[in-house]
C-alpha positions, 0 to 999 in steps of 0.5 A: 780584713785581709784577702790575699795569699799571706795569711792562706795555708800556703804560707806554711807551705812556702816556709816549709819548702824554703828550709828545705832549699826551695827558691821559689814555689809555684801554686796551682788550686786543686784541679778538681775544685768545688770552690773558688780558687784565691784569685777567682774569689778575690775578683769577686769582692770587687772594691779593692781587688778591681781598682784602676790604680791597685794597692802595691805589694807590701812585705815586712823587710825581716821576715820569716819567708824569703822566697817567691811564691807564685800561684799558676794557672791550670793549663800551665800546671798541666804543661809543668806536669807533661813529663811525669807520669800522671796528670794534676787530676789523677794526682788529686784523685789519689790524694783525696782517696788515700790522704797521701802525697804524690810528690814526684820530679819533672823529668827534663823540665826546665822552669824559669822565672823573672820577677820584676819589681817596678819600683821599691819603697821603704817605709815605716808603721805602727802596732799601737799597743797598751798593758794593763798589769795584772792584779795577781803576782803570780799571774801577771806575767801571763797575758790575755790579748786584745787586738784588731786591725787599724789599717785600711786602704786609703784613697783612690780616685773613687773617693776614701776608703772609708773602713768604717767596719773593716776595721774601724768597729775593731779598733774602737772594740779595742779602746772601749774595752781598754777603757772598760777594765781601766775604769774598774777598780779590780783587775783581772789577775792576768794581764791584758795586752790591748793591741791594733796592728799595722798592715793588715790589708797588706798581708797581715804584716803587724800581726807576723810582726808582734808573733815573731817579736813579741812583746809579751812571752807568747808561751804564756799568752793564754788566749786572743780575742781578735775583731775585725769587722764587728759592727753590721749584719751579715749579707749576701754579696757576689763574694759569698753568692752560691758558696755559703748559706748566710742566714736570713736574720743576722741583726743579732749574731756573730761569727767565732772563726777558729774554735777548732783549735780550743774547744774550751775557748769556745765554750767559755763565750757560750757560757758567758754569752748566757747573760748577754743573748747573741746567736753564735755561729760557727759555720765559718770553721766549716767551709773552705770555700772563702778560706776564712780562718787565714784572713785576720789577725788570729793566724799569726798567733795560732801558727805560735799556739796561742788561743785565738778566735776572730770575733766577726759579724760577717761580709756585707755588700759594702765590704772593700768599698768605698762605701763601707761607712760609719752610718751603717753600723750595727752599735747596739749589736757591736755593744752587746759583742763587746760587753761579751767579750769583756766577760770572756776576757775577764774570765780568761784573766782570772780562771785558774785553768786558761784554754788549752790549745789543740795543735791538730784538730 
């Protein structure tokens, strides 16, 4: 799971700005904020975000942004907007009250920036997939997929980063389930493309990767089913404490993150959730405190209009730790997740009226 500027709004924002002829973009949080700014809630996972040798920066050598995009502070937003007419809390305070842009030029403001790489590398990474054709002639070209993440952050001095949840309950997600509709004489009439990206914890990177190149016509890809971190029960950490409420008994639940963008899609896991018994929450498609929805693979693939949920049983203390091991996983939840989504992918591989994408919830 993924906690870093890539996979936020702003990339559509930067993409935006840059057809227009941008050369950089420059983000400052909102002045008059209830929650925490990105880089205020990334000091709060802890792990990762505070090792003494940080994992570099890593960015796809084709891709679709091709601009710096920098996140500034408050006060060096305020100095930037010294020669306009308002100040970034009055332009917050027209904007929340009219849902309007207050775009205008900074008059005799010159801006400067230098970038300094400290070295460049060149490297190479996998998308590990597999098809399983569908039963149905006139339906196999129609694509159901599965995906997770099998990328993690490797090691530092202070031992391996296990990845034990985040993402190895996703990847093994992937593979049983693969191994589950192999196994079955019938076929779903759709096919299922079983996929782990690369490069996740680098900003999503495989996943932009397959949406930009795919390998399936995503103009038929009719849902995703997306896991990462499926295998513990949620709990408190300093990265949630005092932003959402995380209910007392999680042993049994799971998270769908993005519904708001297929309605039917979730209605299809509560019905088939009838015979298998989790508590389904959705909270996280309410909040915007820990920016959730842009943090996994799904995202890439909903910005195309496909489908997607994020399967997700929640952050825990161990999370972007070293001590995200496999002795702590929930396996009897993380079945019953699985035998879930194998009825939610069937039935998405055989209906005859796939999910509809909404476009603007």
């Amino acid at each position: 799971m993924y906690h870093a500027f890539a996979s936020s709004p702003q990339f559509r924002k930067a993409l935006t700005a840059q057809s227009r002829g941008a050369v950089a973009l420059l983000v400052v949080p909102e002045p008059k904020r209830t929650h925490l700014s990105n880089a205020q809630r990334v000091l709060r996972i802890g792990g990762s975000a505070t090792r003494s040798l940080p994992p570099p920066s890593e960015a796809l050598q084709q891709d679709t942004l091709n601009i710096p995009v920098l996140l500034v502070s408050d006060s060096a937003a305020r100095e930037l907007m010294k020669t306009a007419d308002t100040t970034p809390s009055r332009a917050q305070e027209i904007i929340d009250r009219d849902l309007k842009p207050q775009s205008r030029p900074l008059l005799d403001t010159d801006l400067s920036i230098h970038l300094r790489s400290q070295y460049v590398k060149e490297g190479i990474t996998y998308n590990v997939g597999g098809l399983l054709e569908g039963s149905s002639p006139a339906l196999r070209g129609e694509t159901i997929i599965i995906s997770s993440h099998h990328d993690h952050d490797g090691m530092t001095t202070d031992g391996v980063w296990h990845g034990a949840d985040d993402n190895g309950s996703g990847t093994v997600g992937v593979v049983a389930l693969a191994r589950a509709f192999q196994t079955n004489v019938a076929k779903p009439k759709r096919s299922i493309l079983f996929v782990s990206f690369a490069a996740e914890e680098r900003g999503l990177l495989g996943a932009y990767f397959l949406a930009a190149h795919p390998v399936r016509d995503l103009a038929t890809t009719r849902a995703m089913l997306n896991f990462d971190m499926i295998g513990r029960d949620e709990a408190p950490t300093p990265q949630t404490d005092g932003l959402i409420d995380i209910p007392k008994v999680t042993s049994n639940r799971l998270n769908l993150i993005g519904a708001n963008y297929s309605p039917d899609y979730k209605r299809v896991v509560v019905a088939q959730n009838a015979s298998v018994g989790l508590v389904l929450d959705d909270r996280f498609d309410h909040e915007s405190a820990l920016n959730i929805f842009f943090r996994s693979d799904q995202f890439p693939f909903v910005l195309k209009n496909v489908p997607a949920l994020w399967w997700f049983t929640g952050f825990h203390p161990d999370y972007h730790h070293v001590t995200d091991t496999a002795d702590k996983i929930n396996y009897t939840k993380m079945a019953k997740i699985l035998r879930l989504a194998y009825l939610t992918a069937w039935h998405f591989g055989d209906t005859a009226t796939p999910p509809r994408f909404v476009i603007n919830p």
